[in-house]
N, C-alpha and C positions, 0 to 999 in steps of 0.2 A: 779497075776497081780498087778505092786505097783501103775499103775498112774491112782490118780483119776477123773476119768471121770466126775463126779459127778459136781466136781468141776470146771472141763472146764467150763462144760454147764454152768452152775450157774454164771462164770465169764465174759461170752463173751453172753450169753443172757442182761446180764446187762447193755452191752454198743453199741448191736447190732444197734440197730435207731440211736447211740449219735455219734459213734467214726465210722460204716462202714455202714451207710446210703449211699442214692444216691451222696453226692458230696464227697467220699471216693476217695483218687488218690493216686498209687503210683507214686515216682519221677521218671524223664525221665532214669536217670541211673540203677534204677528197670528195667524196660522195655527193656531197651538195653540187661543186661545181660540175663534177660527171654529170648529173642529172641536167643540169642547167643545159652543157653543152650540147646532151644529147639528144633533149628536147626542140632543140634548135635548126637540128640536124636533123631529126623528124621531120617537124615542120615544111625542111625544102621537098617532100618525097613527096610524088603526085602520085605514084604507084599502087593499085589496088595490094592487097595482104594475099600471099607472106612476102613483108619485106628482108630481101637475103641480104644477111650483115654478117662481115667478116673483118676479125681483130687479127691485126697484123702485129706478132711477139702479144700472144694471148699468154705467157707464163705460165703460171698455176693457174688461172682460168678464172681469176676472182672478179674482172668486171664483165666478164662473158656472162658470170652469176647474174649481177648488177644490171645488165640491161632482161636478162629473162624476166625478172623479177620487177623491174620496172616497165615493162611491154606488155605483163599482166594486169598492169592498174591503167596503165595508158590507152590500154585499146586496142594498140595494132599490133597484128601476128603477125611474129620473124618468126627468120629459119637462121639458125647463128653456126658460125662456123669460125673455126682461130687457128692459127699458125703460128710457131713460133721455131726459129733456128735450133733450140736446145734438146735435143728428145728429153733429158732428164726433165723438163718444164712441161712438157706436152704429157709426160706419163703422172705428172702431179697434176696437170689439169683432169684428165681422164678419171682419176679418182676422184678430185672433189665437185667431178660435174655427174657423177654419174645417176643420180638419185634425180635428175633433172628429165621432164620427159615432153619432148623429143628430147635427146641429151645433144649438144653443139657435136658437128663433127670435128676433129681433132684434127691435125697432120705438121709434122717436119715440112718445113717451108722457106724460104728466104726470097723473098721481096726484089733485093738485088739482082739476084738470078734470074727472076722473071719463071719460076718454076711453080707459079702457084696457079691455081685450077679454078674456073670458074666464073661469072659472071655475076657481080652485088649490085644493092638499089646502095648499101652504102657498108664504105672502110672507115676502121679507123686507127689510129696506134695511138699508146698510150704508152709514154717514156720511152719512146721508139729512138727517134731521130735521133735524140742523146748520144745515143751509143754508135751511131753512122759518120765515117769522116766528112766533114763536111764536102768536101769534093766528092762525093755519091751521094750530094742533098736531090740532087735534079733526079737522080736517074729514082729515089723515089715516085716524084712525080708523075713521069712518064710511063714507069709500072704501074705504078695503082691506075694510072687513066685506063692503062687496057684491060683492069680486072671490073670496071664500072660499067654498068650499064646506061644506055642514055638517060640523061638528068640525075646522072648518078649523085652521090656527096660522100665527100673526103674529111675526115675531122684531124686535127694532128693538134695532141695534145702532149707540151711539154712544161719544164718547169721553165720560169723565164728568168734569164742571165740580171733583168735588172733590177728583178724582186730583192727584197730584204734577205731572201735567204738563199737566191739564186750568188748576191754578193760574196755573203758571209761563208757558203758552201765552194765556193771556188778559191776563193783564199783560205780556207780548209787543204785543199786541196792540192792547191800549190804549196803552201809549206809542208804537207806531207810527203810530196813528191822528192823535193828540193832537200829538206831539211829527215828529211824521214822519222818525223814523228811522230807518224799515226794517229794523225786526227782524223780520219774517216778508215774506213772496210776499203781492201782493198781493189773489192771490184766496182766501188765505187770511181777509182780514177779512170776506167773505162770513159765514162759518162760526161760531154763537152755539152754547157745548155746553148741552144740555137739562137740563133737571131730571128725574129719571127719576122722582123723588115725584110730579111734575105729571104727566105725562104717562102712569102704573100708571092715576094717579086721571081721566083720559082716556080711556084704553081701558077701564074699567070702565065710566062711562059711556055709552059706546059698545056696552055689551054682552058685550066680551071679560072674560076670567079670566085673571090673572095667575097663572101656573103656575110658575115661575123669574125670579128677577132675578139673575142671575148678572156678577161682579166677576171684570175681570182686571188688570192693570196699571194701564192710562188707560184702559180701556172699560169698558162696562157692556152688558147686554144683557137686556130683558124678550121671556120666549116667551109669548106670549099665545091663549088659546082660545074660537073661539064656544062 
């Protein structure tokens, strides 16, 4: 396995209180496309309720909020559940979900490891893959398949490398590295945007069906199907 985990933690413990505290928000066109995707990814689920849905690097728990909240207008009852590598992110979740009832279950997890519990109608990550070396893109795949139930769905939501800001953010990035000028936070150079060509032809391999590759702004998002 080449991505260092170690290193997550260590990066996003850092900044968990400062940068995804309570007044954390994404912007309204976050949210739009969220909803788009996720209704998408509904859609594939032939499964009577509650459908179990599990967010892989759930952070501070803010679109775990996002789908309860949207699952209430939409109709179908889940049972939600998040992991994430950081415990300092998993004890920010735990606060800002707890007024939530069922509240999500919580837990320390990593994907990689293959140490997470359970059987879903559907996963999803959300800025996940970013932060995974590309050479542990597959073994994503091949994890999530065994945490899916049959006719499961996989969503993998990231920014994309050929957006306007996907551009503009990684020659940020390099010159901050190179030049060290501090044009982004530093736990941002963590973070490589994926090729969603690579990674369609990943999850086929792995067995999934690419069913939507859906484009919004600077993100992308593939719903994927056993």
């Amino acid at each position: 396995m080449k991505t260092d985990i170690k290193k997550i933690i260590s990066s996003f413990s850092a900044v968990a209180d400062t940068v995804y505290g309570p007044a954390y928000r994404h912007p309204p066109e976050s949210h739009a496309f969220f909803s788009t995707v996720l209704q998408a990814a509904l859609s594939q689920i032939a499964a009577p309720p509650p459908i179990r849905v599990l967010e892989i690097g759930c952070g501070n728990g803010y679109w775990l909020r996002a789908i309860a909240q949207m699952a209430a207008e939409m109709g179908p009852v889940v049972d939600l559940r998040g992991v994430d590598v950081t415990p300092a992110l998993i004890d920010l979740a735990k606060e800002a979900l707890k007024d939530l009832a069922p509240a999500p279950a919580l837990s320390v997890g990593d994907l990689l490891k293959g140490d997470i519990a359970g059987r879903y109608h559907l996963c999803y990550a959300y800025d996940v893959v970013q932060q995974i070396d590309r050479w542990d893109h597959g073994l994503i795949f091949t994890n999530v398949r065994s945490l899916l139930k049959e006719g499961g769905v996989f969503v993998v939501l990231d920014r994309d490398p050929c957006s306007r800001y996907g551009i503009s953010m990684n020659l940020r990035k390099v010159l901050t590295r190179r030049l060290s000028l501090r044009l982004v936070p530093d736990f941002y150079l963590l973070a490589r945007y994926p090729s969603f060509r690579r990674l369609a032809r990943l999850a086929r391999r792995a067995g999934f069906e690419v069913v939507n590759d859906l484009c919004g702004a600077s993100r992308r998002a593939l719903v994927l199907k056993l």
